[in-house]
C-alpha angles and dihedrals in degrees: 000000000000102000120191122230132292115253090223090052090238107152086226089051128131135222117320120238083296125095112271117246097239089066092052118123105280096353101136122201121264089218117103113287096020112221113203103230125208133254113254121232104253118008092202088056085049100043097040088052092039081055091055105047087045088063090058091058127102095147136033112342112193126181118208127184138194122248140232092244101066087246127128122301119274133230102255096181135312129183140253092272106047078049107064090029081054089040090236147121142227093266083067086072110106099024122124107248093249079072092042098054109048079075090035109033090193091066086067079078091069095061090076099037119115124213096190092078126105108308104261100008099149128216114196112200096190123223120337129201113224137168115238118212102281086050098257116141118253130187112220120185104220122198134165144209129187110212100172150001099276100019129072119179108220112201124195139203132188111207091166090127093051093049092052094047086039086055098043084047091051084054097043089058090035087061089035090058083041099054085043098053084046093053098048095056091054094056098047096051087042082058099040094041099039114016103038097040083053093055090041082056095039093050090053101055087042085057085051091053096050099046087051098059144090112192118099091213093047097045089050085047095054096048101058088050093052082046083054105049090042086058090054097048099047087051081051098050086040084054092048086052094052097045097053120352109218084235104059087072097064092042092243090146095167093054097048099055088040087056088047096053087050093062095041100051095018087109105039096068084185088076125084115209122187123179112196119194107201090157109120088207133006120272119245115283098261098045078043076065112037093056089040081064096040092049091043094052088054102038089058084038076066098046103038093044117357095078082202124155095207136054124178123181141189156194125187148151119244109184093307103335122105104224124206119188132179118184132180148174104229137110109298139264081266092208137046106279097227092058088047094046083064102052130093109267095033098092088125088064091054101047087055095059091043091059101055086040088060083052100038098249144120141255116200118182114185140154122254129216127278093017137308130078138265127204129188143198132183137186125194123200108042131123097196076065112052124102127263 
């Protein structure tokens, strides 16, 4: 089938801004079983909106009309590009899209498409999965035009090689939430079982020691030093908590934020703190995680910086996403999140966001009226969360 030459000058190009031979009057297709197309009603309108939707087009570029016949519509042309991303030849030219798909599933979505419809008005279909040839996936972007009232431009995109890196990416942070909530397990039970058992110890025989002597300076001596070590065991126990709280093993979310909040606000009596547990069942244990660090890097945002005097927080189910909300009445984030996130000294921001992307989910932080902070997270794809 003789093609004219791409405007850009590209060799895979497809027709210019002219109307391309095979929708000619009477002009039939040189695929198997030929369809005779119609004339549309004006060629400019055709050639100036081909032109258009060309331009869009890095990738592969197919033109489809609709036939006579009422059938479905028929491969015009398409470039080289749109050929080997579709898995198909030049011998595919002139045949109707149920043909078409049964090698390219994405093309059954053509059969209820509908070129009458407002000139240019785009559908994008996302990403579709599809088989090649020899049977591997592959991921293919799909969008349409309509340019006319018989003509739609399909392009295609194959993003095969970004969903697979996408994908790798997902499992690289999956294992690396995975190694960070294991070494920080370990840490906390090296700390619990070694070096707080070690300052228990110490702080008894210090009490020994004290009781035993005589001397005024000693004994006061002694005393500061037993304060000492009782402060530093109750910042290490606070630090064995933090790093990995007893409860998240057992995927008692509720209780361990509750026991979180408790230790941050236990001793500011001004602060209401409430802790809502809406989940009909508890998350996995990493997503259980992931939303107790996420929860504790905004709950100690609040007390470092909100000067609220209420703090309600949630966790809920919404059709198959787990929900944590924290909501207070401070002062307010001040900036736009995003831009503090960025900052030095917001890692804790980041991290946030980090987290719900490893899930795919999603974190929102956004001020309330009259005064205070939400934040949001949100995490899609898991049955423990899904409503009754």
């Amino acid at each position: 089938m003789p093609r004219a030459p791409d405007p850009s000058g590209r060799e895979d190009g497809l027709l210019g801004a002219a109307r391309p031979e095979t929708a000619r009057p009477g002009h039939h297709h040189t695929g198997t079983d030929p369809q005779r197309v119609p004339e549309p009603t004006a060629d400019t309108r055709f050639g100036a909106h081909y032109a258009a939707v060309a331009g869009l087009s890095p990738t592969g570029l197919t033109i489809w009309q609709k036939t006579e016949s009422g059938g479905g519509p028929v491969l015009l042309d398409a470039n080289d590009s749109a050929l080997r991303i579709a898995r198909l030849d030049h011998g595919s030219i002139g045949k109707d899209a149920a043909e078409l798909a049964a090698r390219f599933a994405p093309f059954a979505a053509l059969a209820h498409l509908d070129p009458s419809r407002p000139a240019l008005e785009h559908t994008a279909f996302g990403c579709v999965e599809s088989l090649d040839a020899t049977g591997q996936p592959v991921v293919v972007e799909v969008d349409t035009f309509v340019l006319d009232e018989h003509s739609v431009a399909v392009m295609l995109r194959d993003v095969t090689a970004h969903a697979r890196a996408e994908s790798e990416r997902e499992t690289l942070l999956a294992m690396l939430d995975d190694a960070e909530e294991a070494e920080r397990r370990r840490l906390a039970e090296a700390l619990h079982d070694d070096t707080i058992q070690v300052l228990a110890a110490a702080n008894i025989e210090l009490g020994a020691l004290r009781r035993g002597s005589v001397d005024p300076a000693t004994v006061r001596a002694l005393e500061q030093v037993e304060a000492r070590v009782r402060r530093a065991s109750r910042s290490l126990r606070s630090l064995v908590f933090e790093l990995y709280p007893p409860d998240l093993g057992s995927g008692a979310l509720a209780s361990g934020v509750q026991m979180l909040a408790d230790r941050l606000f236990g001793e500011r009596p001004e602060v209401r703190v409430d802790v809502v547990d809406d989940l009909v069942a508890p998350p996995d244990p990493a997503t259980c995680a992931s939303v107790y660090r996420v929860a504790q890097e905004a709950l100690r945002n609040v007390a470092r910086h909100a000067q609220a005097s209420a703090v309600d927080v949630r966790l809920r189910a919404d059709a198959g996403w787990l929900v944590l909300t924290v909501h207070d009445d401070g002062i307010g984030i001040g900036v736009d999140p995003g831009e503090a996130a960025r900052r030095p000294g917001h890692l804790g921001l980041r991290s946030m966001r980090e987290r719900a992307e490893r899930h795919g989910g999603t974190l929102t932080i956004e001020p309330v009226h009259p005064s205070g902070t939400k934040v949001e997270l949100r995490i899609p794809g898991h049955a423990a969360a899904s409503e009754p």
